[in-house]
Structures are given as C-alpha cells and as structure tokens.
TORVEXZA-509136 format. One record per residue (C-alpha): residue number from 1; residue in one letter; x, y, z. Coordinates in nm, 3 decimals. Example, Ala and Ser with C-alpha at 12.3 -4.5 7.8 and 13.67 -1.06 7.14 Angstrom:
BEGIN
NODE:1:a:1.230:-0.450:0.780
NODE:2:s:1.367:-0.106:0.714
***
This chain:
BEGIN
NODE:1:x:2.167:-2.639:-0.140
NODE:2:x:2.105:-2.643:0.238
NODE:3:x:1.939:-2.396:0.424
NODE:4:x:2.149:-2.185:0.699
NODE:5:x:2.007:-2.170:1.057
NODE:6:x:1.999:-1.814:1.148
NODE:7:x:1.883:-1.615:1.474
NODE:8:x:1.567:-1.493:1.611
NODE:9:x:1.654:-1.188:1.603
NODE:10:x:1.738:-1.179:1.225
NODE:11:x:1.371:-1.345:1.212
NODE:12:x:1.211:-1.049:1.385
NODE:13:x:1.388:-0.759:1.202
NODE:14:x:1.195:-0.981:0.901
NODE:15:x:0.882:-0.976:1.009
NODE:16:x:0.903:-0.621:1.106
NODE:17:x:1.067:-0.549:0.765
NODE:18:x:0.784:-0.711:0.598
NODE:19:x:0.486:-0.501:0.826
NODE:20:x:0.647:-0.227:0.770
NODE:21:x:0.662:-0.157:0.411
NODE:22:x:0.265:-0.303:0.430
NODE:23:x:0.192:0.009:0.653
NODE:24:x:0.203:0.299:0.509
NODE:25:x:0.004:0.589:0.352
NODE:26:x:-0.223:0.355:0.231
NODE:27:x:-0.336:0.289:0.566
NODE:28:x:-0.547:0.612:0.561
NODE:29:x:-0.740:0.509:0.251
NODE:30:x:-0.890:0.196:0.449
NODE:31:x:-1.152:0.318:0.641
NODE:32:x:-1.290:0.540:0.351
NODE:33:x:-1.263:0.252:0.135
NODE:34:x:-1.394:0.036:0.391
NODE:35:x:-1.608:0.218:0.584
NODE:36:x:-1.922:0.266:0.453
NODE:37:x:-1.968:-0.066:0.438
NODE:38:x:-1.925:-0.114:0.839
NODE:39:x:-1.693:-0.284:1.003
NODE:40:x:-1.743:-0.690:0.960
NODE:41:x:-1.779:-0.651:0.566
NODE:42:x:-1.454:-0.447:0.591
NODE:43:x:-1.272:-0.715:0.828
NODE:44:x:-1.418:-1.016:0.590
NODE:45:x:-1.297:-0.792:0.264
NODE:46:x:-0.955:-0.742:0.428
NODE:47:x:-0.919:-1.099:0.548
NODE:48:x:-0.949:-1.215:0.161
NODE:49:x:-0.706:-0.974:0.038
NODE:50:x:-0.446:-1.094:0.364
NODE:51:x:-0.508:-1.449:0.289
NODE:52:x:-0.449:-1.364:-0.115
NODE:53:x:-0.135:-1.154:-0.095
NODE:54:x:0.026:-1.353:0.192
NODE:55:x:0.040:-1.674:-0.053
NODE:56:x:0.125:-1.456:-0.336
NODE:57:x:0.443:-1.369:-0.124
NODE:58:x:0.494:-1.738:-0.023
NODE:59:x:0.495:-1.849:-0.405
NODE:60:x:0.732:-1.579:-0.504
NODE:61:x:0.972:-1.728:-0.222
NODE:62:x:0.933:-2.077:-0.370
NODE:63:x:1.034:-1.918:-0.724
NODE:64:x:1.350:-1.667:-0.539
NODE:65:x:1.448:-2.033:-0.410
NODE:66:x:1.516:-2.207:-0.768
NODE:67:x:1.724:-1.901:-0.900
NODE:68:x:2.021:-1.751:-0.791
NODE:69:x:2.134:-1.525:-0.527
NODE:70:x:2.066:-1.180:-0.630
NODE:71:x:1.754:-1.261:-0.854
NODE:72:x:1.455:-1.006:-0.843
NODE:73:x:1.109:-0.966:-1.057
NODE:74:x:1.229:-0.839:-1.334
NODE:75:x:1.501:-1.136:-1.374
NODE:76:x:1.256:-1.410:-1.252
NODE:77:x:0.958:-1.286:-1.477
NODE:78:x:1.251:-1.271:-1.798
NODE:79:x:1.405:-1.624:-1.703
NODE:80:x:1.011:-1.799:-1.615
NODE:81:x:0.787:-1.608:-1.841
NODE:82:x:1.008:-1.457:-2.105
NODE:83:x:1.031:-1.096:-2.272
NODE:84:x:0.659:-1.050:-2.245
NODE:85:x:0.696:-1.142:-1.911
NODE:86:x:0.998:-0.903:-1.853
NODE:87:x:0.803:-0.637:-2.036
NODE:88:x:0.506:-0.646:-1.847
NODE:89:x:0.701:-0.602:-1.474
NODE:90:x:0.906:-0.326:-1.620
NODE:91:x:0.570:-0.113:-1.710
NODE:92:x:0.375:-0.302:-1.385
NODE:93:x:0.655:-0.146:-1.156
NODE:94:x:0.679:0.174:-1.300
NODE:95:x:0.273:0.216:-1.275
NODE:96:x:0.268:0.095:-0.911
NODE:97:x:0.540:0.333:-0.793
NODE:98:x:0.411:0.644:-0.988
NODE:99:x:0.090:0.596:-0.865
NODE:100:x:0.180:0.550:-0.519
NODE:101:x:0.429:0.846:-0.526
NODE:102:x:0.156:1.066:-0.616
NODE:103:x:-0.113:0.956:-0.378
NODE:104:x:0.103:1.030:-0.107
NODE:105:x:0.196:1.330:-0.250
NODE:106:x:-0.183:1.460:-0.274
NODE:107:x:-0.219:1.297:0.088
NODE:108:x:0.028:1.455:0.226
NODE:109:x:-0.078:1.821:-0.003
NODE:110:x:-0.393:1.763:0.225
NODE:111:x:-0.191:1.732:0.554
NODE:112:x:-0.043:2.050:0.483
NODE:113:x:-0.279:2.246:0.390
NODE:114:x:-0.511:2.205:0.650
NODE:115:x:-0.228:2.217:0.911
NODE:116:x:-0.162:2.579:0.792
NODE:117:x:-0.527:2.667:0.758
NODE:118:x:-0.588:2.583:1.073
NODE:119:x:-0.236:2.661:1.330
NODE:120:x:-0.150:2.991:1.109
NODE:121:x:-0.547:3.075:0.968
NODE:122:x:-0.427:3.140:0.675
NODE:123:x:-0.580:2.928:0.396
NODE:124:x:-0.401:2.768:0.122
NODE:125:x:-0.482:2.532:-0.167
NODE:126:x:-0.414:2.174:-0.157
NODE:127:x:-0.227:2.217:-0.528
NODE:128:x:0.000:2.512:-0.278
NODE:129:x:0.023:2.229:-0.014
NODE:130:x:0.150:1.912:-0.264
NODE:131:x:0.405:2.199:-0.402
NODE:132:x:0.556:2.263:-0.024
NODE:133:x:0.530:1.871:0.031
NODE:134:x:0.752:1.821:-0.282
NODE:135:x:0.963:2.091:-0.249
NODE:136:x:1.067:1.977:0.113
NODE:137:x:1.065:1.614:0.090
NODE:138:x:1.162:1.558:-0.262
NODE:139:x:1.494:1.770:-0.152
NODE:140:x:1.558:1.526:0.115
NODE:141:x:1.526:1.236:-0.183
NODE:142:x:1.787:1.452:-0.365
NODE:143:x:2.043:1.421:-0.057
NODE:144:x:2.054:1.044:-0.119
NODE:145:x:1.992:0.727:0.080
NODE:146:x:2.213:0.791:0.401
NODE:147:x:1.975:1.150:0.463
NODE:148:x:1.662:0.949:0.357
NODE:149:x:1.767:0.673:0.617
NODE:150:x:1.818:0.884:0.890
NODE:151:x:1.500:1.104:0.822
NODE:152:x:1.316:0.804:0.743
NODE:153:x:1.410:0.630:1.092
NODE:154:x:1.345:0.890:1.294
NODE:155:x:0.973:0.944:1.119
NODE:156:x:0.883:0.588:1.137
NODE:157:x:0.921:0.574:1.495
NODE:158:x:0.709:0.898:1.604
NODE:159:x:0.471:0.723:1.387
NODE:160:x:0.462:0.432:1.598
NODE:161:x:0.448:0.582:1.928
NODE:162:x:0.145:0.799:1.746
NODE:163:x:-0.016:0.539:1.652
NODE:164:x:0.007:0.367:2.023
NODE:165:x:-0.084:0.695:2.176
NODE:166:x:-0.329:0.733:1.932
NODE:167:x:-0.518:0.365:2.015
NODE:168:x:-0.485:0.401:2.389
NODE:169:x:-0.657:0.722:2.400
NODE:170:x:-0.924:0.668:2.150
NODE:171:x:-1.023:0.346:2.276
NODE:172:x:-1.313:0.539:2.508
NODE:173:x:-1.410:0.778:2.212
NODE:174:x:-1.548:0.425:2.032
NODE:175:x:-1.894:0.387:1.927
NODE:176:x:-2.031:0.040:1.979
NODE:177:x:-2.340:0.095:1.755
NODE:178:x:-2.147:0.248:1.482
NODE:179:x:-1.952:-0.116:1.444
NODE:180:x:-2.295:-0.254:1.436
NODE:181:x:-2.325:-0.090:1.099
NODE:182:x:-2.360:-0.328:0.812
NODE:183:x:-2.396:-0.284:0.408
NODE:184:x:-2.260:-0.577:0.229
NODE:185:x:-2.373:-0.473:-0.151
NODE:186:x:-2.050:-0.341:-0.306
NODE:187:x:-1.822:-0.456:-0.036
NODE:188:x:-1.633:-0.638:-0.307
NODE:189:x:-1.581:-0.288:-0.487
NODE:190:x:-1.294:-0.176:-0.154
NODE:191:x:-1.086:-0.498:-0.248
NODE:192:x:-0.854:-0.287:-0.515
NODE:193:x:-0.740:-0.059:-0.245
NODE:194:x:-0.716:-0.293:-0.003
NODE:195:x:-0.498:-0.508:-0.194
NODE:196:x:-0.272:-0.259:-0.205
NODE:197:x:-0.249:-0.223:0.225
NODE:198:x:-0.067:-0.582:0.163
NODE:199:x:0.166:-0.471:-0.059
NODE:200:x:0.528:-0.577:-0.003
NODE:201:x:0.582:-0.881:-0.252
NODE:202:x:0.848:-0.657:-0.435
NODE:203:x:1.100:-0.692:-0.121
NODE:204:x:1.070:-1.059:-0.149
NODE:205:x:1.422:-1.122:-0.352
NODE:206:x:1.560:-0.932:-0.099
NODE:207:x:1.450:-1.121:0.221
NODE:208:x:1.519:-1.385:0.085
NODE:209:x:1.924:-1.362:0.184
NODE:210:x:1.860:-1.142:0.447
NODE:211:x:1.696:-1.495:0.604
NODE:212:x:1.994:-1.716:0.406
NODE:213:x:1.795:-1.843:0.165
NODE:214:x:1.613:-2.067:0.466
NODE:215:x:1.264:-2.151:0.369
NODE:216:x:1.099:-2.199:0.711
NODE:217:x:1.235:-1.876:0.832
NODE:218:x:1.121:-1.691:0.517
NODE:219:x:0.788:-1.868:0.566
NODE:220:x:0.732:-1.735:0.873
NODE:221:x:0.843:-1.438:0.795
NODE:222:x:0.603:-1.352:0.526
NODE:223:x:0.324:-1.515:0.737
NODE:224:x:0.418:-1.345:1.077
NODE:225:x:0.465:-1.017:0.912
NODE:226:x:0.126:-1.018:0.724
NODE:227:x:-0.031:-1.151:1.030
NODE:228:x:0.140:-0.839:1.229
NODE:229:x:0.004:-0.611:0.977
NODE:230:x:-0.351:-0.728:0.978
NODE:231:x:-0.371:-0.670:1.365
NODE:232:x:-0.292:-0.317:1.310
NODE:233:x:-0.538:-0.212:1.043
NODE:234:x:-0.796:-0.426:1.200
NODE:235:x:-0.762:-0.214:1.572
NODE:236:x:-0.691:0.083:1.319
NODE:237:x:-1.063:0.009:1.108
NODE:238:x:-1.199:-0.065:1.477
NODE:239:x:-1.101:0.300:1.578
NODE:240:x:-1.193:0.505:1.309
NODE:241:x:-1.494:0.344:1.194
NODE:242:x:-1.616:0.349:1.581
NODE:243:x:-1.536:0.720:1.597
NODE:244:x:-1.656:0.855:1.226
NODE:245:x:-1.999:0.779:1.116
NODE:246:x:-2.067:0.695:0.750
NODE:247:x:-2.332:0.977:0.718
NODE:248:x:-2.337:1.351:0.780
NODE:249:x:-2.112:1.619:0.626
NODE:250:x:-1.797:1.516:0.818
NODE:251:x:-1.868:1.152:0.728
NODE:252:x:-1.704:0.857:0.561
NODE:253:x:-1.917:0.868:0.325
NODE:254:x:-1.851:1.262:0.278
NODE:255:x:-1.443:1.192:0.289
NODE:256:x:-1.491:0.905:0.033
NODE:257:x:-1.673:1.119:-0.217
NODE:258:x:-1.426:1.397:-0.164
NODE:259:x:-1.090:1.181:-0.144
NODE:260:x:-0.963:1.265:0.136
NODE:261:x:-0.819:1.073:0.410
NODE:262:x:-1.080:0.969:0.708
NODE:263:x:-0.829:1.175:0.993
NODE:264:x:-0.925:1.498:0.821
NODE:265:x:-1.270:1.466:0.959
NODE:266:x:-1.202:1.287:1.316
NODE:267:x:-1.183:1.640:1.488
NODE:268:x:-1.527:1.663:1.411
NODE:269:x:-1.657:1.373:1.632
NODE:270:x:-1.455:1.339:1.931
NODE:271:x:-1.412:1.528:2.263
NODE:272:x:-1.021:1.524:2.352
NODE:273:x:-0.803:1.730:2.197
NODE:274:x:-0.487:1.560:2.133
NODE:275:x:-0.636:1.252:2.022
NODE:276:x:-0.717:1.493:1.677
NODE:277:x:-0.348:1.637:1.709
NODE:278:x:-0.188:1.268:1.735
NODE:279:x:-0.405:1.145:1.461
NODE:280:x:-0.268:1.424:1.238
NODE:281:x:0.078:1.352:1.329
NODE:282:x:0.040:0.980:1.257
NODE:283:x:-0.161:1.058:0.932
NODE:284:x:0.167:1.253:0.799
NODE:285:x:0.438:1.048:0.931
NODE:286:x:0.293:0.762:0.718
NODE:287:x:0.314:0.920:0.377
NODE:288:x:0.612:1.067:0.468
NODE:289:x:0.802:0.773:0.532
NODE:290:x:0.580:0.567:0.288
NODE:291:x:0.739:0.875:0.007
NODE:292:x:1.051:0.874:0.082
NODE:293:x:1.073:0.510:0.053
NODE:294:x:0.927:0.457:-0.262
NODE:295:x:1.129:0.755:-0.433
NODE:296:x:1.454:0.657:-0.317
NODE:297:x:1.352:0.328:-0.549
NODE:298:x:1.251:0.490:-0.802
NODE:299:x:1.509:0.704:-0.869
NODE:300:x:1.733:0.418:-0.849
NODE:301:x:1.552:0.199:-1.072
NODE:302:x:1.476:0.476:-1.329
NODE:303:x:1.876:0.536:-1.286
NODE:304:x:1.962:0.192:-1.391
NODE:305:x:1.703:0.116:-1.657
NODE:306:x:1.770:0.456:-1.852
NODE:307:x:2.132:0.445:-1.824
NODE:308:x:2.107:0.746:-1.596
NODE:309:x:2.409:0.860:-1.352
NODE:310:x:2.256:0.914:-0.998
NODE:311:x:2.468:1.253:-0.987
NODE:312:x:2.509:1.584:-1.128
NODE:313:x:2.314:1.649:-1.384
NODE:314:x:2.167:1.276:-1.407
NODE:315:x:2.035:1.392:-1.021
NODE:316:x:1.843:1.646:-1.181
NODE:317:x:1.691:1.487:-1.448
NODE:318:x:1.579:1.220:-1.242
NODE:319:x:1.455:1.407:-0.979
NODE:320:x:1.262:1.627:-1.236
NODE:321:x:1.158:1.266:-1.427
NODE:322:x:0.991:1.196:-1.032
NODE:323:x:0.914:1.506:-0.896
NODE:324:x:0.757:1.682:-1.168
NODE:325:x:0.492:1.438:-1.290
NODE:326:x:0.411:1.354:-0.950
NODE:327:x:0.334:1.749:-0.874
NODE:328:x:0.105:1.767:-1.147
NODE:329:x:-0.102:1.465:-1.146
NODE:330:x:-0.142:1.518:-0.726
NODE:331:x:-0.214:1.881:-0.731
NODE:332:x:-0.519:1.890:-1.048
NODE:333:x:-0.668:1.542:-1.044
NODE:334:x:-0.997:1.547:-0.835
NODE:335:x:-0.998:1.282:-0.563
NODE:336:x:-0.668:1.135:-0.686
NODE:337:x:-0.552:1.045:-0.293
NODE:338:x:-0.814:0.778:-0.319
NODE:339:x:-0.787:0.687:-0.719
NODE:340:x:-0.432:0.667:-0.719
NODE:341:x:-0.406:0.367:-0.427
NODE:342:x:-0.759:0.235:-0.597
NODE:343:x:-0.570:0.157:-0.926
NODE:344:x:-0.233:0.090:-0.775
NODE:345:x:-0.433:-0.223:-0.623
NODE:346:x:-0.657:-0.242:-0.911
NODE:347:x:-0.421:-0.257:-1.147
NODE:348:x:-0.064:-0.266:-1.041
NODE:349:x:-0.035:-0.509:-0.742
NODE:350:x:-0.362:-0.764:-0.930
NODE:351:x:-0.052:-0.813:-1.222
NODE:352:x:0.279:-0.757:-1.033
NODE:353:x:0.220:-0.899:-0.706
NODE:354:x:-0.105:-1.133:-0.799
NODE:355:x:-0.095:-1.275:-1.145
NODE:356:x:0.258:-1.278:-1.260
NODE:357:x:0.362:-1.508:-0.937
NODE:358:x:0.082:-1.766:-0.990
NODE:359:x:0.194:-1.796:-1.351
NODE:360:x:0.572:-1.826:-1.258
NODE:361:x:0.521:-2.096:-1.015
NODE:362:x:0.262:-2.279:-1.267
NODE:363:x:0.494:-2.280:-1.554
NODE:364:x:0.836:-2.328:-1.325
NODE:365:x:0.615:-2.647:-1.132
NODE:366:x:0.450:-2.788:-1.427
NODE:367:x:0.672:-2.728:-1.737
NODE:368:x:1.006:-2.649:-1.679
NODE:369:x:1.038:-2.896:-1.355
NODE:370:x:1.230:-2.648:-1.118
NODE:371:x:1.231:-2.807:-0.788
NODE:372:x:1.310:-2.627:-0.453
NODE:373:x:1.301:-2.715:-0.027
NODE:374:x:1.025:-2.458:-0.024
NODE:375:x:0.651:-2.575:-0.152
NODE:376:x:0.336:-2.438:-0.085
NODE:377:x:0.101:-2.701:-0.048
NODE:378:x:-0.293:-2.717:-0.209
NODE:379:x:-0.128:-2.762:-0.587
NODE:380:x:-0.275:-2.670:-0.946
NODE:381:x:-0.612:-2.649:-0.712
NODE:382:x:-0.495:-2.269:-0.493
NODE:383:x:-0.285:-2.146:-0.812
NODE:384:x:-0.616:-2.140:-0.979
NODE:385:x:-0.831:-2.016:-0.627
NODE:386:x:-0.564:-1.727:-0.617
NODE:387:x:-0.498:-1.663:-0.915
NODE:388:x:-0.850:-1.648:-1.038
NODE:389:x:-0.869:-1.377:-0.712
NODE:390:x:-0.628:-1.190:-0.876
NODE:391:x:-0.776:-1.161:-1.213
NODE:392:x:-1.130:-1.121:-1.121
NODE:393:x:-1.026:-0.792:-0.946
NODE:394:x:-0.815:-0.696:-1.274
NODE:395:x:-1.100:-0.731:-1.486
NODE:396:x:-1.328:-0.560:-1.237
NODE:397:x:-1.103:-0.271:-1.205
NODE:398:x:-1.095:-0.234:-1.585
NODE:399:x:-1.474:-0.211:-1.662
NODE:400:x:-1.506:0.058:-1.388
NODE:401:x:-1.233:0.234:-1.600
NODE:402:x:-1.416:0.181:-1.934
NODE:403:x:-1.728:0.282:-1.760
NODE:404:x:-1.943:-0.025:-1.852
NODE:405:x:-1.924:-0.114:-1.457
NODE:406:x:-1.982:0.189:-1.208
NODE:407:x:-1.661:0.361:-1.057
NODE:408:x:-1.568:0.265:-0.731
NODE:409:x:-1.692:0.671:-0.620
NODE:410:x:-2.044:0.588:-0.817
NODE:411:x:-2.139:0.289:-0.682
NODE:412:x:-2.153:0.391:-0.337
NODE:413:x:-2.360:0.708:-0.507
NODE:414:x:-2.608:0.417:-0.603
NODE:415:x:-2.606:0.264:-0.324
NODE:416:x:-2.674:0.579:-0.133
NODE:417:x:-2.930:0.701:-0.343
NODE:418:x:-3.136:0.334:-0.333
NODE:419:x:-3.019:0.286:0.057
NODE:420:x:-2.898:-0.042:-0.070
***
C-alpha cells in the first residue's frame, strides 16, 4: 500500500513525541549512574545504548508496517512469535511499568521530603514523602485522562523552560577538570539504566498512523527524536558532572550509594541560588509528568486485560491494584530510585524493547517472508550485532541479581576500595 505524504509539522510533533517520552524521571538517574565514571566513558556508554535502541525502534517500524492498522506489541509478538511470545510482552510490560511507577514514586518521595525539610524545617521521612506524592498525584490519575492532560501539559512545559534556565545559568558554575575525570573499569555496568533513558519503543504502533503509515517520515522520526534526546542528556551529563564531583560526602559517588537523584546534592557545590531552586523544580516536574504518564497506561491496560470497568468501583480497584503496590515497594526498599530504573533497563526494556524486536523481524524476514517499503539495511549481520547487545546486558543484569556477578552498587564499592 502506498505511503501518504504528510506535513512538516506532523513530522515535528513526532519527533518531539518521541523525545519526549525518552525524557523523563529517568533523566536524574544518569549522572549517578554515569558519573563516577567521568564524562567521556558516560558519553561513549550512552552513545551505544542511542545507537542500540534507535534501531530497535526502526525494526519495530519495519514489523508495524507488514500488519495492520491498529497493531501493537502484544498483537505483533502473538501473530510473529506466538503465545510464548504474547506471554512474555504481557509480563515484560507489566514489569517495565511497575517498576518505573515506583521509581518515580520514591524519586519524587525524595523531592518532597527534602522540599519540606528544608522551606518549612520540619523534617519528614521519605516513606511520609512517597505517601503525599501518591496521595496527590495518584488522585489526579483517578480524575482520568482529560485532568491528566491538562496537568500533564502544563508540567511538561515549566520543565522545559527549567531545564533552559537551568543550562544557561549553570553553564559558568562548570568545572573543566572535573570532565577531565576518567574511570573506564565498570563503565559497562551504567548501560542497564541507561537503556532505559531511550525508552519509547512501546509508542511505536502508535506513530506509526500518526505519520500515515509513511516509512521515511517514521524513519526520521525515530532517528530525529533519539538524536534530539541525546543532545539533551549529553549538555545535561556535561552540567552535572562539571558541577558535582564523584568524591566527598555530597558526591556522586555518595548519591549513587545512597540512591538518590544527583540534584539533591547540587546545592552543595555551587554559588547561585536559583540555579539549586530551578534544578529542584526541573528534578520534580520530570517524575511528575514521567508518573502521570505511565499510570494513565497502566490503569488502562490493567483495565482491559482483567476485564476491569475504568469506573466506579472498577476505578478503585485499579487505582488500589497501582497505587498501593507502588507505595510500598517506593517507601521500604533501600535505594530503590536507582534499582528500580537499573532493572527496568536491565530487565524490562533488554526483552521488550531489545530482544523481542530483533527476533520478530528475524523470523518475519527469514521465515515467514513478510515484505514491507520500510527495511533497515546491514541484514542477518546487525540483527545479530544488536541483538547480541541486547542479551549480553540481560544476562549481565541477571548474575548481578543471583549474586555470582557484583551488583551494580558493589562494584563501584570495589572499584573504590582498589581505586580501580
């Protein structure tokens, strides 16, 4: 079927669409991740997870272009890969939006908390903090999508004009020597978490007629969008890391081992006051509008696979089905800010957005002969470079969690203790 044209400005509402759900909360995880590593082993670690997850997204538009209209990962991994298949991104998705949910929630527990600690003096718990997080935010969820959108439009742009304001006027608090910092042993160990700052692949089936099914505007698309999003964390890394030194009590080093996001500790290192206020405000607008997103899905996917009516008393026990679990797991697992985006990467987006796409393009190339406009070129050869990425990261991920490999908190113990 041909392609439709369609206008520029359709094309740039993509590739905003596409950096957008990239940036979110996660984006305060990266220079803890990242960090203590300095900044070039960060940029080289972040350019392998751009290049990975950018051509995961191009081969799931290659498979959206052989089915139907309408088709999403749960459909294409049934009608390419089967029930196994099916099975897999039903548990896959569920993980991945959990997860996230309640990293942001513990995030933005931390926001609050120190916000009243230090504006009112009166100290308060992060488990008190993640309880006034859900209890506002998670009510906003319950007023449905119109609220969320309206909320969630007006966050996202104070967050950009934060995070402008935030680069123009920390530009002269940079540290040249602290870029010059370099530790490449266990760079490899920040790619789970920064897999997950590229994280969008589950929006593909729905570009995809947003852009009229035309394949040169969804390349682009993906590619300008990923591109747009790399720019950002890289001036993003650039500032913090040139701000917040890795050692020292207010370090990144210090943040990473307590799992907390890297803003928490800028106050401690620069000289202008509202560049600490801004980066607070920016900090929370994130996992706001990074929360309310991923909710609003969740509740609607947990609506439709459980045969549960979005109103009433289905409301309810959906909201208490998201809410509550998230609560629990935010406010009394140690350092889960950091662990939950670590495994979401590790884990969810390695299978979901990495494996599963590689094998659906493999098997729909190579064995059932679905043909399309759209075709990434490099063949069998890049299927195997990415997908062998992909995996290598899964498996990774999994002896950390088994504890025959050190966790991603212990090896940079090692490293510190050895000065590796």
């Amino acid at each position: 079927m041909k392609s439709e044209s369609i206008e520029k400005g359709s094309l740039i509402s993509a590739i905003f669409l596409v950096a957008g759900t990239c940036i979110g909360g996660g984006m305060l995880a990266l220079p803890i991740a990242t960090g203590v590593n300095g900044f070039l082993p960060s940029i080289a670690m972040m350019s392998l997870c751009w290049f990975a997850m950018t051509i995961s997204a191009l081969l799931l538009i290659e498979v959206s272009l052989w089915l139907e209209e309408g088709a999403h990962i749960i459909t294409m991994s049934s009608r390419i890969l089967g029930p196994i298949g099916k099975g897999i991104s039903w548990i896959v998705y569920l993980f991945i939006c959990y997860a996230s949910i309640i990293a942001y929630t513990a995030g933005g527990g931390m926001q609050i908390s120190h916000a009243v600690g230090k504006y009112l003096q009166i100290p308060i718990s992060n488990e008190i903090g993640c309880a006034m997080f859900i209890l506002f935010f998670g009510s906003i969820v319950y007023l449905g999508s119109a609220i969320i959108g309206r909320v969630n439009a007006i966050l996202f742009t104070a967050m950009i004009v934060a995070f402008v304001l935030l680069i123009g006027m920390g530009v002269d608090e940079i540290n040249p020597s602290l870029l010059m910092h370099r530790k490449w042993n266990g760079a490899t160990m920040a790619l789970p978490l920064l897999l997950t700052g590229f994280s969008f692949q589950t929006m593909v089936p729905s570009l995809t007629p947003f852009l009229k099914r035309n394949p040169d505007a969804l390349r682009w698309a993906v590619i300008g969008g990923t591109s747009l999003t790399f720019i950002i964390y890289l001036v993003w890394q650039a500032l913090i890391l040139g701000v917040v030194p890795v050692e020292g009590s207010h370090g990144l080093l210090e943040a990473l081992k307590q799992g907390v996001p890297a803003t928490i500790f800028l106050s401690e290192h620069v000289e202008g006051y509202w560049i600490c206020q801004i980066a607070e405000y920016f900090a929370f607008f994130a996992i706001v509008t990074s929360f309310l997103g991923l909710c609003l899905g969740l509740f609607d996917f947990l609506s439709d696979g459980l045969k549960i009516k979005n109103q009433g008393w289905g409301h309810l026990k959906l909201g208490a089905l998201v809410l509550i679990p998230t609560l629990v797991s935010a406010s009394y697992f140690e350092r889960v800010f950091l662990a939950a985006m670590d495994s979401t990467g590790g884990f969810g987006d390695t299978i979901l957005n990495g494996i599963i796409p590689v094998l659906m393009v493999w098997i729909g190339r190579y064995r059932l002969g679905y043909q399309s406009a759209f075709r990434i070129p490099g063949g069998k050869p890049l299927l195997v470079l990415i997908g062998g990425m992909f995996l290598s990261v899964l498996v990774t991920e999994f002896l950390m969690y088994v504890g025959y490999y050190p966790s991603f908190y212990e090896a940079y113990d090692i490293l510190e203790v050895h000065n590796l």
